[in-house]
N, C-alpha and C positions, 0 to 999 in steps of 0.2 A: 865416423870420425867426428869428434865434438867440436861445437863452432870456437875458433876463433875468439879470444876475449880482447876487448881492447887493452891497449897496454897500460896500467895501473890502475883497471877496474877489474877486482879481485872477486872470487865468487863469497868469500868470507870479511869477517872482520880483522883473521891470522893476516890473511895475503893482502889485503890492504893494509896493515901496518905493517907488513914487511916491506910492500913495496914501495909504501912511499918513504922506507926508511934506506930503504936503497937509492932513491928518485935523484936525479941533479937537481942540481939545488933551484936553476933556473927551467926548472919543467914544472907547468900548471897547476895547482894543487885539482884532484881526482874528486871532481863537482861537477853536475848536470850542467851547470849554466860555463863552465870555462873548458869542458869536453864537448858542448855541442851536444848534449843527450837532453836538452829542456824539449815540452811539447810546442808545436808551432802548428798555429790554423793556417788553411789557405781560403782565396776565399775559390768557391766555384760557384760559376755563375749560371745558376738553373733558371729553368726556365718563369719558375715564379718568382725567385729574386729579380730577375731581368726586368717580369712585368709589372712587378712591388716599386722597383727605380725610379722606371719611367714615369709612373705615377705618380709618385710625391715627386719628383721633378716640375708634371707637366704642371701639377696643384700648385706647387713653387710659383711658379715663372706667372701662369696664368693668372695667380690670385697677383700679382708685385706688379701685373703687367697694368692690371685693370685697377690700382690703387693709382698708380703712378699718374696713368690717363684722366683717372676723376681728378687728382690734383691738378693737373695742369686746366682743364676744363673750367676751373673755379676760378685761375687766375684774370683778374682784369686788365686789360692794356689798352693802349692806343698809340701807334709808332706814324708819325709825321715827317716825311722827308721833306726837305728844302733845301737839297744841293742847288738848284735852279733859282732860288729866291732874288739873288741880286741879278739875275739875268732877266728873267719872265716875270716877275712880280710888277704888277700897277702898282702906282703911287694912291691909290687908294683900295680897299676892302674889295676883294672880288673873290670869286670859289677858286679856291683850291683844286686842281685837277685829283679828281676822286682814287687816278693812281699813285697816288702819293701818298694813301692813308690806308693804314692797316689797325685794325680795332675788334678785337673780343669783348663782349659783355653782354648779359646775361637779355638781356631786353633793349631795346630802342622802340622809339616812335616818330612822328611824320616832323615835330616839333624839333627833338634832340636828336638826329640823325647822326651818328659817329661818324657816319662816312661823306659826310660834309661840311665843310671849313671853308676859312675865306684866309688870305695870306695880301699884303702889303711890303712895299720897302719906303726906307726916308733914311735919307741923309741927318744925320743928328750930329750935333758939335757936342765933343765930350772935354771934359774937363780932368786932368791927369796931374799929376801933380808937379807942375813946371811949365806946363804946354798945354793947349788945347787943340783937338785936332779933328777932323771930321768921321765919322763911322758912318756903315751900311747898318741901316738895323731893319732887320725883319719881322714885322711882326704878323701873330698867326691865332686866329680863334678857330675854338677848336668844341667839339660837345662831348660833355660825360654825361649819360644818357641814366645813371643810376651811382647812388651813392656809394662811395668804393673806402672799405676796411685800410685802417694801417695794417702793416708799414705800407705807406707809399712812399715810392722811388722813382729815380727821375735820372736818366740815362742817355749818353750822347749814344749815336752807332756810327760807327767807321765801317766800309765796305771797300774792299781793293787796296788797304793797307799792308803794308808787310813788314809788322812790327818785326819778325822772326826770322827775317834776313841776317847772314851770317854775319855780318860785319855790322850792323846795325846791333845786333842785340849787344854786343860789347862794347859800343861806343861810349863809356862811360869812366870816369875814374873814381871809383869807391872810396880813396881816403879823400877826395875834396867831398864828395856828397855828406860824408861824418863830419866835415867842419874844417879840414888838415888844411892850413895855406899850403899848397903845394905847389913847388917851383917850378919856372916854367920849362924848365928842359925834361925833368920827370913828365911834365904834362904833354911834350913837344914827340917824348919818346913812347906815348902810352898810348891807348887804342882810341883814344879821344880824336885823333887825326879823320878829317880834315878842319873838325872846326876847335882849334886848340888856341890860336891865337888873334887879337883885334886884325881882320882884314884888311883894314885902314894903312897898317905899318905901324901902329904905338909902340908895339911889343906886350901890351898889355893882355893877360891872360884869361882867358872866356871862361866864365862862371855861368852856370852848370855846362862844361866842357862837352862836347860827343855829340855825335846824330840824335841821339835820344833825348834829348833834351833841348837842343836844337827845333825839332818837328812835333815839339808839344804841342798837342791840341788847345786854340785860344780863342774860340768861340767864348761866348759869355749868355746864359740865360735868365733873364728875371725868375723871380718867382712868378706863378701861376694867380692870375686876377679874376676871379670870381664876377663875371659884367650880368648875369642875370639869372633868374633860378622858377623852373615852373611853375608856377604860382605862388607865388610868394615875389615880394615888394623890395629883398634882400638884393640887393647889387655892389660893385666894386671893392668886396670882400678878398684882401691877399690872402693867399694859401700859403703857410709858412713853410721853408725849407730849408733845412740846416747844411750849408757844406762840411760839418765837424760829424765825428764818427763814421766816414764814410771808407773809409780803408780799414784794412786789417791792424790790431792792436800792438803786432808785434815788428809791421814798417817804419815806428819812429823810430826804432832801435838802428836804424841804417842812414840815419841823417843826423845831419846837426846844423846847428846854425854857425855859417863859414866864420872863419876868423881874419880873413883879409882884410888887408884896409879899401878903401872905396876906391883909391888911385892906382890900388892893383889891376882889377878888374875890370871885365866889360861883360854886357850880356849879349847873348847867340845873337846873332844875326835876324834869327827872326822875331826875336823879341822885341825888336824896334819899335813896333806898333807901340807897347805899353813904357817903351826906356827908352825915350827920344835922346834924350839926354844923357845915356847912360846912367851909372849908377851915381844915385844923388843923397845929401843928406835928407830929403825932400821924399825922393822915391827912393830907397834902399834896397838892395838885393833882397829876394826872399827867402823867409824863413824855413828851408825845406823840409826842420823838423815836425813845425806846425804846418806844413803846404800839404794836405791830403790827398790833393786833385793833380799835385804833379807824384805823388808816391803813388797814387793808380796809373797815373799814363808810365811810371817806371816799372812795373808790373807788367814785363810785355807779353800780347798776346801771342797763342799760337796758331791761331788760324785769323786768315787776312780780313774775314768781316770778324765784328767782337764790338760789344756792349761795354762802356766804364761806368760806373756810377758819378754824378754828379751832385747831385743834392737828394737830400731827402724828408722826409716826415714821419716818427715813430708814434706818434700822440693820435694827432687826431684823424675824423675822416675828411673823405672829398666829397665835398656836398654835388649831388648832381646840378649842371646846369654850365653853361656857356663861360668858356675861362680864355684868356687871353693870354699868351708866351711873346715876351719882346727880347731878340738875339741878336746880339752884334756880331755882326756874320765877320769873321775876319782869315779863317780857316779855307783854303780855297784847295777845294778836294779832285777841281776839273783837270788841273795839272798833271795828274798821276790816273787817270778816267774814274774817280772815285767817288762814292756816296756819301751822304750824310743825313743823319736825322735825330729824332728827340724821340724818345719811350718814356713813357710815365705807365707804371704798372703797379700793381699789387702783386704779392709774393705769397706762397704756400709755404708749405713745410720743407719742401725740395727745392725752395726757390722760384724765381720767374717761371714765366709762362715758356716751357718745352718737351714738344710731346713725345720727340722721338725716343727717348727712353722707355716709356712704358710703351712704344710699338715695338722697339727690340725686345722687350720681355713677352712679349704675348706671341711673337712671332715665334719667339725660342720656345715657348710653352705648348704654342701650337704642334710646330713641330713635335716635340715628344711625345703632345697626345696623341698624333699619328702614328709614331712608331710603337705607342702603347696599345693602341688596336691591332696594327698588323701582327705584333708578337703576339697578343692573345687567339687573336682567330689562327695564326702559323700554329702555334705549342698546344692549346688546347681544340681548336674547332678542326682544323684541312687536316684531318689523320697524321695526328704527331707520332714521331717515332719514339720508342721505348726510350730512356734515359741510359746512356750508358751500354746500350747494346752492342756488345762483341762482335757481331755479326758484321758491323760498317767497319772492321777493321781492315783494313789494305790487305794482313795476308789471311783473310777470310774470306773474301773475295775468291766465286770463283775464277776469275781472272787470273789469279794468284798461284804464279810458280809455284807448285811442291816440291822440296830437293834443291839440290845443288847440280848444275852444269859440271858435266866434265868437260874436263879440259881437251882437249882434240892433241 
């Protein structure tokens, strides 16, 4: 009996144009690719493809794993905590408790020791504009042991923060951050809640509204003063650092500068420190289009410790030798059991100083090379079985029913 032909695949060219002149009108036209007769690979995974994978796999992982790690290795840093400053700190120069500092660099000696500092507090009268008022300032020397490359960057760190709390991340209202006076029952009914309006009873509406903005970090750090340099005669040299460029290009597109009048407005609650007075012609609300340091604290983070940039340096280098940080400590992170500190590092290609990427690549790469030795000693060395042998097949097996049971 002849096989079967599919229906309008004709053995000729007669029966193919008959039948596709018989065909409905909505049936396929009689083609490889709209019958399902094109060729189709599969893949099958032998045993030297298997160990071909694994291999530019483990080569992948192992060569990305051990790039990644050099880079991090070259990064220079030094991270200073001083949550305890205004608690434990003398009124004059004394060491720094040596667990308070954490520092990578390529060399030290008995002279520039990274891992030793001295830390002070003093009462300083600051001048604001309206008022003068007293501050904690802390101040902290500190040793870079070796001259360190731009970019240098200069980093607050929160620890025990939880920027990425449910109700916190939304405490904000996007058309007042664009500029929009927006009135206060829209603002009274938006996720701005609890801090939406003057606490006092004015009625007057809190600019920048929300938790988040609210709980902005307001620490302040000098720049970095150069007090002495290993041989050489060089001292009291400031280390320039721009707060400008330090966000991303495309967060002033999400601000503006507000359009309220002065007598609308009040600022958060905790901004008091710097708006005694509230908003004045004197002290004006800020410019959030140009504020880069509150567009990074709006950038919330997603894990409860986390790095923001602060200031920085693209130009020049950091001349090695003994530098000084003055902080008006105003941020109190004991509240909430939280840390604080200052990072000044140099950056790679991938960024700061963190190594655990290239140990998840090398571990992954490890891995493979593993499983790429045992598949080769399994398939080629421990008596591999033929490819494709008929004989492992269940009903080849002596094991293996022949027949059918009758039925009883």
């Amino acid at each position: 009996m002849a096989p079967r032909r599919r229906r309008g695949a004709g053995s000729d060219t007669g029966e193919d144009a008959n039948s596709e002149a018989n065909a409905p009108k909505n049936r396929p036209p009689n083609t490889a690719f709209r019958q399902q007769r094109m060729r189709a690979w599969q893949c099958v995974l032998t045993p030297k493809l298997i160990v071909t994978i694994f291999s530019i796999l483990a080569a992948i992982y192992l060569g990305f794993g051990a790039w990644l790690t050099y880079l991090a290795h070259t990064v220079r840093d030094i991270r200073i905590d001083y949550t305890d400053c205004k608690r434990d700190a003398p009124s004059e120069f004394n060491a720094l408790p040596s667990g308070y500092i954490t520092a990578h660099f390529a060399e030290t000696d008995n002279t520039h020791d990274p891992y030793k500092a001295e830390w002070m507090k003093e009462e300083v009268e600051v001048q604001y504009p309206g008022f003068k008022a007293n501050r904690t300032y802390c101040r902290i020397k500190f040793n870079i042991p070796e001259q360190l490359k731009p970019t240098i960057s200069f980093f607050y760190n929160l620890e025990n923060f939880y920027q990425n709390h449910r109700r916190y991340v939304n405490s904000f209202n996007a058309k007042q951050l664009l500029g929009d006076a927006v009135d206060g029952r829209t603002i009274n009914d938006s996720t701005c809640d609890p801090i939406t309006h003057d606490p006092r009873g004015t009625g007057k509406i809190v600019y920048p509204c929300g938790l988040v903005a609210n709980s902005m970090f307001n620490d302040t750090f000098s720049n970095p003063v150069l007090l002495s340099v290993p041989d050489s005669s060089a001292a009291n040299e400031t280390y320039s650092m721009s707060t400008k460029g330090i966000a991303w290009s495309g967060m002033k597109d999400l601000y503006g500068k507000t359009t309220y009048g002065l007598d609308q407005i009040v600022p958060p609650p905790n901004w008091e420190e710097r708006y005694k007075n509230g908003y004045t012609e004197d002290n004006p609300p800020p410019n959030l289009k140009e504020d880069e340091g509150f567009q990074n604290w709006l950038m919330l983070a997603a894990a409860p410790n986390f790095y923001k940039l602060y200031q920085k340096n693209d130009q020049d280098p950091m001349k090695a030798g003994q530098y000084q940080v003055d902080i008006q400590d105003n941020f109190d992170t004991t509240v909430y059991n939280g840390r604080k500190a200052f990072v000044i590092t140099t950056v790679s290609s991938m960024g700061s100083r963190n190594i655990w990427p290239g140990i998840i690549f090398l571990i992954v790469g490890g891995i493979c090379l593993i499983l790429d030795i045992y598949f080769i000693l399994s398939f080629f060395l421990w008596k591999p079985r033929k490819l494709g042998d008929p004989s492992y097949l269940s009903w080849n097996q002596p094991s293996a029913p022949h027949g059918h049971a009758s039925a009883s």
